[in-house]
C-alpha positions as CSV (number, residue, x, y, z in Angstrom):
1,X,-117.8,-6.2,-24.9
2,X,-114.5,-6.2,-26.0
3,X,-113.7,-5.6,-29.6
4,X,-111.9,-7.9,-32.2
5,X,-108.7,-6.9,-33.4
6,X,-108.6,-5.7,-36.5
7,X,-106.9,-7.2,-39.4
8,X,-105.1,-5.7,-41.7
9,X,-104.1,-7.0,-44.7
10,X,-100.8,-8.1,-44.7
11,X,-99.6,-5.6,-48.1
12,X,-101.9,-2.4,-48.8
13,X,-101.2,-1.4,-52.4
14,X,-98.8,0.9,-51.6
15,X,-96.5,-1.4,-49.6
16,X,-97.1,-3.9,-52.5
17,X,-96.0,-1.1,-55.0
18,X,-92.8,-0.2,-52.6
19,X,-91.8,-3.9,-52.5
20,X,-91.7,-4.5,-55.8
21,X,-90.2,-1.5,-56.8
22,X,-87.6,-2.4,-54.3
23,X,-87.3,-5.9,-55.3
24,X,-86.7,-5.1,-59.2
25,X,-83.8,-1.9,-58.2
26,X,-82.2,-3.8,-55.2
27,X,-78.7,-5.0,-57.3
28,X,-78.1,-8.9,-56.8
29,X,-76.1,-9.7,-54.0
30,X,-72.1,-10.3,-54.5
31,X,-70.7,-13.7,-54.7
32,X,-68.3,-14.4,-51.9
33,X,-65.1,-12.2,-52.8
34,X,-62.4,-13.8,-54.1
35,X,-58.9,-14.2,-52.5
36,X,-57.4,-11.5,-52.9
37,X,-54.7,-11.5,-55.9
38,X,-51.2,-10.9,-54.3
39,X,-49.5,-7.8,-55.9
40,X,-46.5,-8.1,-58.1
41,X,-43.6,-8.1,-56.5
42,X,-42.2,-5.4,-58.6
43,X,-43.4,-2.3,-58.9
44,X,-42.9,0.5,-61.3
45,X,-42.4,4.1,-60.3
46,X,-42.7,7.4,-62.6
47,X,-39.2,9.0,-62.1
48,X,-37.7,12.0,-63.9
49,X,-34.4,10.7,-66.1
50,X,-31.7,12.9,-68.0
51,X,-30.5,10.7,-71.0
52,X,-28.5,11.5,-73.9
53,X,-30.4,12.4,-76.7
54,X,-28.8,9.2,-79.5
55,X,-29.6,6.8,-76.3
56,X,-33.4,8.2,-76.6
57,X,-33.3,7.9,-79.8
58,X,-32.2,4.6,-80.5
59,X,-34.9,3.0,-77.7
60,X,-37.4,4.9,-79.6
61,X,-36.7,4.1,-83.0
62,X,-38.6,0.5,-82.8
63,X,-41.3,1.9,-81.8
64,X,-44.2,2.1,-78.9
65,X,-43.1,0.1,-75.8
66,X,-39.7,1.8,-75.6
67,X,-40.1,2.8,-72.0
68,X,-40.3,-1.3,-71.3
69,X,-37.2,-1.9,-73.4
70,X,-35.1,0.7,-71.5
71,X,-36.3,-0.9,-68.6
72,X,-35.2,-4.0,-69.8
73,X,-31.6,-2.9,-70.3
74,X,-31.2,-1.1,-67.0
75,X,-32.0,-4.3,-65.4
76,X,-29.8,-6.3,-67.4
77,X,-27.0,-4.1,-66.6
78,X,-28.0,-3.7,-63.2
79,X,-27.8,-7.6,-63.3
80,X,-31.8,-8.0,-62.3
């Protein structure tokens, strides 16, 4: 005579343990990624730049941001 097959329980308390533990660390899946954003078309690169000391001086004078506004006359005199 043959013998049944034995049954195991489907979770012993271990693997119950292990699958909650898993199930409150496992991070929450990612939406769909978005479409990527398309880069600017300008970009800004850090270059080394001789300039008379008045010229400095007069861009800094008004303040934080003066890197912008020299880069705001160099355009306009490069006609950008």
């Amino acid at each position: 005579m043959t013998k049944p097959p034995v049954r195991r329980r489907a979770l012993d308390p271990f693997s119950a343990a292990e699958a909650a533990f898993k199930s409150a660390t496992t991070p929450p899946a990612e939406p769909e990624a978005a479409p990527a954003r398309k880069a600017l078309p300008v970009t800004r690169e850090p270059v080394s730049l001789r300039l008379d000391s008045d010229v400095l001086a007069h861009f800094q004078d008004e303040g934080p941001g003066w890197q912008d506004r020299i880069n705001a006359a160099l355009r306009k005199a490069a006609g950008l």
